[in-house]
C-alpha positions in Angstrom: 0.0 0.0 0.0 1.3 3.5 -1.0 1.6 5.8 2.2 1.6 9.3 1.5 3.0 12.0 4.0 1.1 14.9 5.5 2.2 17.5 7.2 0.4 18.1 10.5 0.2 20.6 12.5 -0.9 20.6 16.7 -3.7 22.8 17.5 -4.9 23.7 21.0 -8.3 25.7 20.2 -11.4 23.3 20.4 -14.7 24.1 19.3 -16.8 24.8 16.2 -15.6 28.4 15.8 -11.8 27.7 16.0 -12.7 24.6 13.0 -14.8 26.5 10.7 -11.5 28.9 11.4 -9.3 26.3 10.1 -11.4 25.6 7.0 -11.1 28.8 6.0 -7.6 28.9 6.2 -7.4 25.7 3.7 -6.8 23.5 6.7 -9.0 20.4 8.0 -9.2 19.7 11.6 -8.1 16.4 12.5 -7.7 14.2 15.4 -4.8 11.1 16.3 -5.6 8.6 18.5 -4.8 5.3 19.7 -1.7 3.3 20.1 -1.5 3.7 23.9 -0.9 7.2 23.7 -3.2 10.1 24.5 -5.3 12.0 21.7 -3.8 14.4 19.5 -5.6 17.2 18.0 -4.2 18.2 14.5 -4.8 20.4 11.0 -3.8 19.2 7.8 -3.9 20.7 4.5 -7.3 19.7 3.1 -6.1 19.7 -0.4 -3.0 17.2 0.1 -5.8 15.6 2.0 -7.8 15.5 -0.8 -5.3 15.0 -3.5 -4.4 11.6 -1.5 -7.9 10.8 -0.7 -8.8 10.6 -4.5 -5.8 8.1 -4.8 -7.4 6.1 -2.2 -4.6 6.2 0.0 -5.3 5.1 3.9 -1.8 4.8 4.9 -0.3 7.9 6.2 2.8 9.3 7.5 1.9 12.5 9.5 4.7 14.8 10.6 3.9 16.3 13.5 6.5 19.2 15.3 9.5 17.6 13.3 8.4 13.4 14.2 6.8 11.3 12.0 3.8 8.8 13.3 2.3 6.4 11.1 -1.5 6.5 11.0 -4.6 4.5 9.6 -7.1 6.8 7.7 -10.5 5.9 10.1 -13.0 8.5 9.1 -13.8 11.4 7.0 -16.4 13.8 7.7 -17.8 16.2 4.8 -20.8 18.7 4.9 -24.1 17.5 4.1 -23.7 18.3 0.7 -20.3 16.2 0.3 -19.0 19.6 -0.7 -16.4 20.5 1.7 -14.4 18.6 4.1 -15.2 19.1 7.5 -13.1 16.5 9.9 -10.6 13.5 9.5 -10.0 11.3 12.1 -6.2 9.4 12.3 -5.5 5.8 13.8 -1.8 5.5 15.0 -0.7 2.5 12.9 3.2 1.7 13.3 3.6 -1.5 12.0 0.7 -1.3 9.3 -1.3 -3.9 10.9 -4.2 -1.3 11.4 -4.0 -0.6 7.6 -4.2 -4.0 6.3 -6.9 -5.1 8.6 -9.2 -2.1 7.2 -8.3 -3.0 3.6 -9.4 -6.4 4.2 -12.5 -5.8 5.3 -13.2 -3.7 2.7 -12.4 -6.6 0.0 -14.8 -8.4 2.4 -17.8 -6.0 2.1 -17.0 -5.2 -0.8 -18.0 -9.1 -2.1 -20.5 -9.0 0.2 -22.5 -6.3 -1.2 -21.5 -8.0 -5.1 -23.5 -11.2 -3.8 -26.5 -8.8 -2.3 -26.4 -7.5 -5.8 -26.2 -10.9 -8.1 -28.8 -12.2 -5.8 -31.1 -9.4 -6.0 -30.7 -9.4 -10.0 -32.0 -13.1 -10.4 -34.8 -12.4 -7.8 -35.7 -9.8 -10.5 -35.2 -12.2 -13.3 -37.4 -15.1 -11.4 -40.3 -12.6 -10.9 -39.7 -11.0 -14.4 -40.6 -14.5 -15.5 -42.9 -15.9 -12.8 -45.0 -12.4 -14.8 -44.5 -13.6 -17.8 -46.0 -17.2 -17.2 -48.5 -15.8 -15.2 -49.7 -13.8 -18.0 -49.1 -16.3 -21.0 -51.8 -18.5 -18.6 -54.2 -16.1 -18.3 -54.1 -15.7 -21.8 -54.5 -19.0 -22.6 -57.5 -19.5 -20.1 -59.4 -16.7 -22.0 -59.1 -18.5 -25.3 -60.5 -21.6 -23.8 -63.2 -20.2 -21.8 -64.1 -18.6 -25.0 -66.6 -20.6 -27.4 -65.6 -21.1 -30.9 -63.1 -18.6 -32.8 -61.5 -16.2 -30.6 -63.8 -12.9 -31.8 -66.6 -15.0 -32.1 -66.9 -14.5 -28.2 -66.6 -10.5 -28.8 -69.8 -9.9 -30.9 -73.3 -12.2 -30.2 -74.8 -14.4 -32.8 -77.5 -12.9 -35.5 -80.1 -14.6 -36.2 -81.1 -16.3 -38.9 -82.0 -15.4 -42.1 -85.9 -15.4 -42.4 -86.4 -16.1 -38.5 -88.3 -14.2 -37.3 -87.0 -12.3 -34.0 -88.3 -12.3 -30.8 -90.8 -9.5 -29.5 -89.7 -7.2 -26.8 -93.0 -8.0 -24.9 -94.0 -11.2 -25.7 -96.1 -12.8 -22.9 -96.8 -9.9 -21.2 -100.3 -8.3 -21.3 -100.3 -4.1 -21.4 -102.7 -2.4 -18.4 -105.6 -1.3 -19.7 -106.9 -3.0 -22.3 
């Protein structure tokens, strides 16, 4: 894994004012923690940040008042819009193990979420032809059900030629007379 170095400076203001301070200075506020040694809060220059970010770089080497540490990329906060950067938080990693532990579990969910995908594809596909059969059926039920030709069913018979049709009120004696 490619490790890119930062150059980090301490800060001892805390709170949103000093940050949003940073930002606009070009800096991101960051933190450092773990490795048995108490939390370190930090600015780096969000666009080196940024520059190694798009490279997809979690390995860095931050130097911090003339000492390098070595430190696991663990989170990245950006606005709501994904616009700006707004917080990076720094895992002490000096043998690397930290690293390669987050990079394997990323190949991990990352097949993970592949399988959730091909799986959800031929569910699709099933249903898409569960539809299909579903329809061909109902189709076929309607051409049975129907008698004789298929339009034959559509329009009713006529009668015959020279028959003589029924009266509307056959059988039925009118009031009054």
């Amino acid at each position: 894994m490619k490790t890119v170095r930062l150059q980090a400076q301490p800060r001892s203001a805390a709170g949103s004012r000093s940050s949003d301070q940073l930002r606009k200075s070009g800096r991101v506020p960051a933190v450092l923690y773990g490795g048995g040694e108490a939390n370190v809060t930090l600015s780096v220059d969000a666009r080196d940040f940024l520059r190694a970010l798009k490279d997809a770089t979690i390995e860095f080497s931050l130097d911090v008042d003339g000492r390098a540490v070595q430190a696991a990329l663990r989170d990245v906060q950006f606005d709501r819009f994904g616009d700006h950067l707004q917080h990076v938080d720094f895992q002490r990693d000096p043998d690397g193990a930290v690293a390669a532990a987050l990079v394997e579990k990323a190949k991990a969910a990352e097949a993970k979420r592949r399988k959730m995908v091909e799986a959800a594809i031929e569910h699709q596909a099933f249903e898409e032809a569960q539809r299909k059969a579903a329809e061909a059926a109902a189709a076929a039920a309607a051409a049975a059900a129907s008698p004789g030709a298929a339009g034959a069913a559509a329009a009713p018979a006529a009668p015959a030629a020279g028959a003589a049709a029924p009266a509307k009120d056959a059988g039925k004696e009118k009031p009054g007379k």
